[in-house]
C-alpha positions in Angstrom: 28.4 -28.1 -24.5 28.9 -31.9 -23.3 27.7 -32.5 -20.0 28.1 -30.3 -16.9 26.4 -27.4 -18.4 23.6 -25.4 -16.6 20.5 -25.0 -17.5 19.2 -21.9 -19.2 15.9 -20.1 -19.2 15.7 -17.1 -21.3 19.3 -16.4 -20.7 19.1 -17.2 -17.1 19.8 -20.1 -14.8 17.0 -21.8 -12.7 18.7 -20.2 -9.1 17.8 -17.2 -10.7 14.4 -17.8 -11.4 13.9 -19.1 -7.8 15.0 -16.5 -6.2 13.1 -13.9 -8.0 9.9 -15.9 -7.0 10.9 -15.9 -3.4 11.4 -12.4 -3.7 8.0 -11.5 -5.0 6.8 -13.9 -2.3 8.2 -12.4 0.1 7.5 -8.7 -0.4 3.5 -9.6 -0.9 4.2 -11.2 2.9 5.5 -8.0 4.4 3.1 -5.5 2.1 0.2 -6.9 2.9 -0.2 -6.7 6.5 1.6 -3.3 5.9 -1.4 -2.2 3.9 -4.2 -3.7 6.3 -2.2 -1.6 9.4 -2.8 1.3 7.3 -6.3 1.0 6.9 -7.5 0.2 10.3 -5.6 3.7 11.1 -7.5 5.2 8.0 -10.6 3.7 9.3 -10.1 4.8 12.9 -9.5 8.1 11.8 -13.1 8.0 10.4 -11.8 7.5 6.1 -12.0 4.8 3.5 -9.7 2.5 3.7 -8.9 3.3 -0.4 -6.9 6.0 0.9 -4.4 2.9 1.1 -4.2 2.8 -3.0 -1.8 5.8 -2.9 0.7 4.3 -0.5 1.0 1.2 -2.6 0.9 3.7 -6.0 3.6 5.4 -4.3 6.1 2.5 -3.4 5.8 1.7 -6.9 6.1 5.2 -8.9 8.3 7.8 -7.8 6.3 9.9 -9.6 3.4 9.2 -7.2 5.6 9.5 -4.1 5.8 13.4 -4.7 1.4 13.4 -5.0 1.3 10.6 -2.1 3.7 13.1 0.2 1.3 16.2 -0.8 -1.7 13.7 0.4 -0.6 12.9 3.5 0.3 16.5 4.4 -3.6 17.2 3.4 -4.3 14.1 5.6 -2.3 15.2 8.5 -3.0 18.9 8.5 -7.4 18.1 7.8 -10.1 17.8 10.4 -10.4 14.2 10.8 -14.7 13.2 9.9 -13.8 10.6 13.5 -13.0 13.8 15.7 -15.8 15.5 14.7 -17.9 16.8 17.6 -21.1 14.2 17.4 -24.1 17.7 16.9 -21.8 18.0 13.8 -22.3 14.4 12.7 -25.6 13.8 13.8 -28.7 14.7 11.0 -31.1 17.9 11.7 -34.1 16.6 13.5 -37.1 16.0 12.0 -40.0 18.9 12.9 
């Protein structure tokens, strides 16, 4: 090809290769504070904050979507450690 041609990378133009960054960018902008809102609800509720690894597994496996959907039924339906009555919480005392 003599002049004017694009250039190619791997089959694929440099637009393409732009946008696919911005992309990735932009998804790690909007996931990320997603993820932290979910754990400061998680902590509030008185769990860890891992509990946060199965929503991300679950964007990303469909697969994981039908174990993250049977999770947050557990979640929903448990007693919450944060609602606890506080003699519940608290140790024995010590004779």
């Amino acid at each position: 090809m003599s002049g004017g041609g694009v250039f190619m990378v791997n089959g694929f133009s440099p637009l393409f290769w732009t946008m696919t960054a911005g992309m990735f960018v932009l998804v790690l902008l909007i996931s990320v504070p997603i993820v932290w809102m979910v754990v400061r609800v998680l902590h509030k509720a008185g769990y860890s904050g891992w509990w946060a690894v199965f929503a991300v597994l679950a964007v990303f496996s469909h697969i994981m979507a039908v174990v993250f959907v049977i999770l947050l039924w557990v979640f929903a339906f448990a007693e919450w450690p944060h609602l606890r009555p506080a003699a519940q919480t608290l140790p024995p005392p010590q004779a």
